[in-house]
N, C-alpha and C positions, 0 to 999 in steps of 0.2 A: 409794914411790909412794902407796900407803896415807895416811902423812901428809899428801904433798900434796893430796889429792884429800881428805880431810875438811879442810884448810884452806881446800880452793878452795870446798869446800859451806856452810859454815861462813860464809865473805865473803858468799857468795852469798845464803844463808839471810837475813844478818844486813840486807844492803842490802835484800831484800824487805821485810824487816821492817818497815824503818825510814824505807820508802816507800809504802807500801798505799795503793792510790787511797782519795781520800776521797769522798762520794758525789757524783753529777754533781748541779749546780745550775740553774736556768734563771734566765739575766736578760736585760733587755730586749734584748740583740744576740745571744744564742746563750747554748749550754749553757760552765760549764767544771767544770773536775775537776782539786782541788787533792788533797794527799795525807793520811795521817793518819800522827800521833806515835804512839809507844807508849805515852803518858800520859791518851790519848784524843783526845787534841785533833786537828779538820780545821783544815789553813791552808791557803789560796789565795792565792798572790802572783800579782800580775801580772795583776790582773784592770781589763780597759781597762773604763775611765768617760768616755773623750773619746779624737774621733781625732785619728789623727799631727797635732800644731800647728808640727810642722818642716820640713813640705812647703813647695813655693814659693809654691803658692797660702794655703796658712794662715798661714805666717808671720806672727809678732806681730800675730798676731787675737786675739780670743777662743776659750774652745774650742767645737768643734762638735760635735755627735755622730756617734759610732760606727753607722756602716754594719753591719748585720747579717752573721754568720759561718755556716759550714755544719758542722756535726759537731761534736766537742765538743774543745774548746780545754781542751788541757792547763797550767794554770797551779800554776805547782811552782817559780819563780824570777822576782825583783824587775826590774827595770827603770826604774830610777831616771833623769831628767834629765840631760843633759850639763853638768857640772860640775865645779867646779877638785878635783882630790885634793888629799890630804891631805900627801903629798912630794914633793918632788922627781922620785922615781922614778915617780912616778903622778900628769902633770899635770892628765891628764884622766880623771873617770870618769863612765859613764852613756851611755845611747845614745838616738840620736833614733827615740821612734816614739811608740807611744798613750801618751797618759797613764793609769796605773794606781792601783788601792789594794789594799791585802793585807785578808784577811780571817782571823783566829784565833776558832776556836766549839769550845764542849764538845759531842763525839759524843752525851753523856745529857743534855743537855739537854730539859728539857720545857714546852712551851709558849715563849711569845714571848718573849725575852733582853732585858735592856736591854744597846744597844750605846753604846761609846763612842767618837766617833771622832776621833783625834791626829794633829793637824798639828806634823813635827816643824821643828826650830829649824835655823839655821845662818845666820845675818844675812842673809839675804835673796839670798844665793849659794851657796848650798849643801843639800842637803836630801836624804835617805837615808831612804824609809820604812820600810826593812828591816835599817836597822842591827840587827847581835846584841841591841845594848841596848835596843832597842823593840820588843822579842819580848812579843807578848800574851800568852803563855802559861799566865802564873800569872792574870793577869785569866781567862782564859777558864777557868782549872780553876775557879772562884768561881763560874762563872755568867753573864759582863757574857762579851759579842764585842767584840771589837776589831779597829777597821778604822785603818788607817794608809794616809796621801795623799802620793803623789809628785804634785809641780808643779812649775811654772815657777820657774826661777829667775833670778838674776845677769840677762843681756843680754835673754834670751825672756822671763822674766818681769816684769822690771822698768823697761826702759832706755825713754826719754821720745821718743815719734818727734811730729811734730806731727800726724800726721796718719792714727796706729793707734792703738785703745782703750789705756788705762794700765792698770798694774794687770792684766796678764794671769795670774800668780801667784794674784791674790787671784781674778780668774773661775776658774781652775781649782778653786780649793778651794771655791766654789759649786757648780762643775757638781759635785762629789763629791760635797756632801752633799745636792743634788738627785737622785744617781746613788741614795746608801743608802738616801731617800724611799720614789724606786718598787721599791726591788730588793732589800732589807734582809730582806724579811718572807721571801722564798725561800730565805733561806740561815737563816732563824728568829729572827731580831730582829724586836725593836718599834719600828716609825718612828716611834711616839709617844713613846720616851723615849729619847730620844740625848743622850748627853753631849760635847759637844764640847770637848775640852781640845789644850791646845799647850803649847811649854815655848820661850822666848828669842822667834824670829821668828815660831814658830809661837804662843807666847802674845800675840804684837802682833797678828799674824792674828785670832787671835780674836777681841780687843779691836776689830778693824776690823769684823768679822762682828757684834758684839753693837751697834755705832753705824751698821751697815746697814740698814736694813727693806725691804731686798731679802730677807735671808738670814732674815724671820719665820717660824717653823715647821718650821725646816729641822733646831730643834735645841731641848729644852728646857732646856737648861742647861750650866752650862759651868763650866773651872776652867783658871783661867790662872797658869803657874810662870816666874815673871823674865819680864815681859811689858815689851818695851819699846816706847815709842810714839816713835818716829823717821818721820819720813814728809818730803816735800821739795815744795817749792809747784813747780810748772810751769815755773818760770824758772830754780832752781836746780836742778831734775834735765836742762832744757837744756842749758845749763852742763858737766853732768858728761856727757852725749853730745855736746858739741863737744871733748872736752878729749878722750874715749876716740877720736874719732875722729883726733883731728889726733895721737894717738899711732901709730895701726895708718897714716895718710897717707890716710884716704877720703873721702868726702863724708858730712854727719853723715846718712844717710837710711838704711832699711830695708831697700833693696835692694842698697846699698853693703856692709854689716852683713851679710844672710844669705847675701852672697858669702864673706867669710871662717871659713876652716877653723875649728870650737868651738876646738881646741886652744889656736889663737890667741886666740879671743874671750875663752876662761876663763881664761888668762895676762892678758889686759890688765885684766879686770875687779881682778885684785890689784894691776898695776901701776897703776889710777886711784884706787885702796883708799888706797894709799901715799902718793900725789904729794896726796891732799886732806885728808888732814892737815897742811898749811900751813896755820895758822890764820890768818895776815895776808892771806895769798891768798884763803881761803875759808870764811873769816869761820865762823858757826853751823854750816855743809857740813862742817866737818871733824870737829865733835864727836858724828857721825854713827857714825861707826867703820866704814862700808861704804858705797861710793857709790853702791851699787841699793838705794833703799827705795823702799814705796808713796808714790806721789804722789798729791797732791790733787787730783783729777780731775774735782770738779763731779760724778761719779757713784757710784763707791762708798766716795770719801771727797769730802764735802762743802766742809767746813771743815777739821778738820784731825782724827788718831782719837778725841784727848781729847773735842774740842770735840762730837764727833757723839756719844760714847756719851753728854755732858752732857744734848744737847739730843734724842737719841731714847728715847722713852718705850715703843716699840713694841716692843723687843725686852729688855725689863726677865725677865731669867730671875734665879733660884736661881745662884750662883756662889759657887768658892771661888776665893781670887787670894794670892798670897803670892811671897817671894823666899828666898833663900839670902843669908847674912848677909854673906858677903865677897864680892859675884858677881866683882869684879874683880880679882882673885886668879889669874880662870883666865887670863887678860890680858898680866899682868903678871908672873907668877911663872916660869912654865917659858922664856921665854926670859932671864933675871935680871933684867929691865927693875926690878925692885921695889925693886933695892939702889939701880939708879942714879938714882935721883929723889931731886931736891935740894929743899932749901926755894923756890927760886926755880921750881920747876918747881910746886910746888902754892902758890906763891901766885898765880904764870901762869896755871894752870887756876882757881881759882877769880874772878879778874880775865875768863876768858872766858865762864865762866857766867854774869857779871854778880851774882854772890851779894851778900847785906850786908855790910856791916862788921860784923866778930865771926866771920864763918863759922870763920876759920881758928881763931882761939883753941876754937868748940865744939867742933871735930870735935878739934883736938886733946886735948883734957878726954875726949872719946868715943869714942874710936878703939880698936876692938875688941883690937887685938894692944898695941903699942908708941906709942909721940910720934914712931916715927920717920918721917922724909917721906912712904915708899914708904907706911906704913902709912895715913898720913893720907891721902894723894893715893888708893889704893885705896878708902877709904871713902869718899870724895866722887863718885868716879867710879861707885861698887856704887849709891850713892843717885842718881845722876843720870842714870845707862843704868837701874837695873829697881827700886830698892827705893822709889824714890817715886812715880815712874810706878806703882805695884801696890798703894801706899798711896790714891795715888788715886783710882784705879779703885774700890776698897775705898769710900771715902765716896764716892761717885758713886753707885755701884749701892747702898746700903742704902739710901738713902733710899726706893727702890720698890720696893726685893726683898730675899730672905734670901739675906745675904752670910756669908761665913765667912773669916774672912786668918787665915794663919800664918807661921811663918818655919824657915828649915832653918836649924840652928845646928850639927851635925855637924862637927867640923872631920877634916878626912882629912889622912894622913898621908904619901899624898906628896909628892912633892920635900921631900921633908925636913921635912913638918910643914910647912910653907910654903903649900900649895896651902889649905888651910882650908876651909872653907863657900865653895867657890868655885860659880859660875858652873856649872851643869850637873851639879854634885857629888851632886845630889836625884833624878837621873832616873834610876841604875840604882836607886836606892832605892824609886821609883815603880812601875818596871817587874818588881822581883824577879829584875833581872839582874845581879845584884851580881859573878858570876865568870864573865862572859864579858872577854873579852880586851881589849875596849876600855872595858869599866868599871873595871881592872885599875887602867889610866892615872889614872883618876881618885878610884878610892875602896879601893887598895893591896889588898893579899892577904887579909886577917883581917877586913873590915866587920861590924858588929852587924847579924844577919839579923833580931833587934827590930823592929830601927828600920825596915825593909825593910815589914816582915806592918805596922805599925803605919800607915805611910804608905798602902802599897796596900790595906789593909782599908779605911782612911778613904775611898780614894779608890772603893773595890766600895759602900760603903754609901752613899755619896751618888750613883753610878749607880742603886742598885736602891731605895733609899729616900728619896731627897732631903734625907740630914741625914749629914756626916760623923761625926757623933760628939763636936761639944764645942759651946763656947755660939757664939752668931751676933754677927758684929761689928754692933755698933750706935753712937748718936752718943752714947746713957748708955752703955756698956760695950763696949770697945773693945780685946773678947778676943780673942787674940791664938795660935794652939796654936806652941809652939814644937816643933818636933819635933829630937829627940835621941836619944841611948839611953836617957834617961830622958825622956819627954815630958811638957811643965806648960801648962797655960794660966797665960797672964800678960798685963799691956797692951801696947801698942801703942810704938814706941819713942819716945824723950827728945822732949817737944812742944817743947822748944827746937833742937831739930835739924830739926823737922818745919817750924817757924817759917821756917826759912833760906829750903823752898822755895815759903812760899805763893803768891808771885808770879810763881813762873817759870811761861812756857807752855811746856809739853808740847810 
């Protein structure tokens, strides 16, 4: 009896512990009250910045604001979007109600913080602000806060009605950092130095926020990881809402749409994912790789995102922008797709990017692993989804501002050594979450925790001081920080591969 009852005190002890209120905050709809670590650190999850957009009257609107609360709202769990999971067993996850952001700050902090705030990736269907592996934690023991943004995504955030705003995804991630403006400084940041970074959809995000001049001042800087600029003009995101709907058997409209069950909704959004890869059928639409992206809406994408951050000058911040050397790795490998790519399959793909004559012979002379197809077609595709898109961005923005590109060159070792510098491979390394369960997947048991402090230090000094730590890419010098377990500045890669894509548009 004895035993039991210091085990039961013991749970008990250890659960208070390990949940202590953290102190109540005041924002503009009421108080809340997240809890504290034993490292110090307060987190707040779940703290609404817009209300319910799943009601019948909001529906594929923009968001609105949150109606004021009475007493103080316990925020201690995420709430992420209604969104496809990740199995089989799990087709749906997330739930409809406010949109939220997490909040992680150091208890001793003094004076005003620089925060940083992460929009995370998942092509434009998918999005988890509280995944384990974008735990602020190690940022916040350094000093910087971190705020992480659940939005819209797939059908709500994305899908093209003729006749409700576009781009509701991307208003969310406005009204957010409109939300951290007025509400930042109460929980002891500075709205004056926000760094705004993303990594995949969340770095294309960005890219759309820095070619907005809606989004002036909302942020002074910013750092974009495998940013890709995919977006779809008006007529062909039609298109992909006539083809979702003569799937489900509705009428292509919005009140047809927010009759059907999510379960359904985030099932078909993979099943239109699949069928628009027919490249005959769907011409430039299929080399999208997801059929919800931002559309050009005349309002917060003009022309197109390349095209806006060209021609906007208003929102020229400090950025760093870089890619992971193999992103398409993460694509192609764990399902074996990598073996079965033949020569006819990357001569096909380069035949639909329209590339020069020659591509194939350089990338084959270039090609990071092997000559063999899967290798070559990998490296065509890493440059055509993020690592030229993020080259470009690169010289776009130095001409007005101090820029900084790198490249993650890390190769990890699972699937057998296979997976490489893939695709996401950078982000527990960013976050210092190198041994939670789902960085496991990606950066195996034993990761260099170097390369971890090395990255996230870069990334704490250019929040709190506006300089990562190595030279500024410019059009004389065109440094490059490779980060590895040994990290070097070096140039910029092979300008005959760079050559292939001067002419594509973005």
């Amino acid at each position: 009896m004895k035993t039991l009852l210091g085990s039961a005190l013991l749970v008990v002890s250890s659960f208070s512990f390990a949940e202590q209120p953290a102190p109540v905050v005041d924002t503009e709809a009421g108080k809340v009250q997240g809890y504290r670590t034993d490292e110090g650190i307060s987190i707040y999850k779940g703290i609404p910045y817009a209300a319910n957009p799943f009601t019948p009257e909001r529906r594929f609107q923009n968001p609105q604001p949150m109606q004021p609360w009475q007493g103080i709202k316990k925020t201690v769990s995420d709430s992420p979007v209604p969104q496809p999971g990740r199995s089989p067993a799990q087709p749906l996850v997330g739930q409809a109600g406010d949109l939220t952001l997490n909040i992680w700050r150091p208890d001793d902090a003094k004076g005003k913080m620089p925060v940083m705030v992460w929009i995370p990736g998942g092509a434009w269907i998918r999005e988890d602000a509280t995944e384990s592996v974008y735990d602020g934690s190690v940022f916040a023991k350094k000093g910087v806060m971190i705020v992480t943004v659940n939005y819209r995504v797939g059908v709500d955030g994305f899908m093209h009605f003729a006749h409700r705003p576009d781009n509701r995804g991307i208003a969310d991630q406005i009204a957010a950092l409109k939300w951290v403006q007025r509400n930042i400084a109460n929980f002891g940041g500075d709205p004056d130095k926000v760094t705004l970074f993303g990594q995949s959809a969340g770095a294309g995000s960005v890219a759309i926020h820095l070619g907005n001049p809606e989004t002036k001042g909302l942020y002074q800087q910013a750092i974009l990881q495998s940013p890709p600029m995919q977006w779809l003009s008006p007529a062909d995101a039609t298109r992909i809402t006539e083809q979702f709907s003569r799937n489900l058997r509705i009428s292509a409209d919005p009140e047809a749409v927010a009759r059907v069950p999510f379960e359904t909704l985030v099932q078909n959004v993979l099943n239109v994912g699949n069928q628009i890869k027919d490249t005959a059928q769907w011409g430039r639409i299929s080399l999208g790789g997801t059929a919800f992206l931002p559309v050009a809406d005349n309002k917060i994408i003009l022309k197109s995102p390349m095209e806006d951050l060209e021609n906007n000058d208003s929102n020229r911040v400090p950025v760093i922008v870089g890619s992971t050397d193999s992103e398409a790795r993460l694509y192609l490998v764990p399902g074996g797709g990598l073996q079965k790519i033949s020569d006819k399959d990357v001569s096909t793909f380069i035949h639909d990017l329209d590339l020069p004559s020659g591509a194939l012979q350089a990338y084959a002379k270039n090609s990071i692993n092997t000559q063999s197809p899967g290798d070559i077609y990998a490296q065509i595709m890493s440059d055509y989804t993020f690592r030229m898109p993020a080259l470009k961005i690169a010289n776009i923005m130095r001409n007005n501002q101090k820029t900084w590109f790198y490249n993650f060159s890390w190769r990890s070792p699972a699937f057998n050594g296979l997976l490489g510098a893939a695709h996401f491979v950078d982000v527990p390394f960013t976050f210092g979450t190198l041994h939670t369960k789902e960085a496991e997947n990606f950066v195996g048991v034993n990761p260099p925790e170097s390369l971890s402090e090395s990255i996230n230090n870069a990334w704490v000094s250019f929040a709190k001081y506006g300089n990562p730590g190595w030279p500024q890419y410019s059009d004389k010098d065109k440094k490059t920080m490779i980060f590895n377990t040994t990290s070097s500045v070096a140039t910029s890669k092979d300008p005959h591969i760079m050559s292939l894509w001067e002419k594509f548009r973005f």
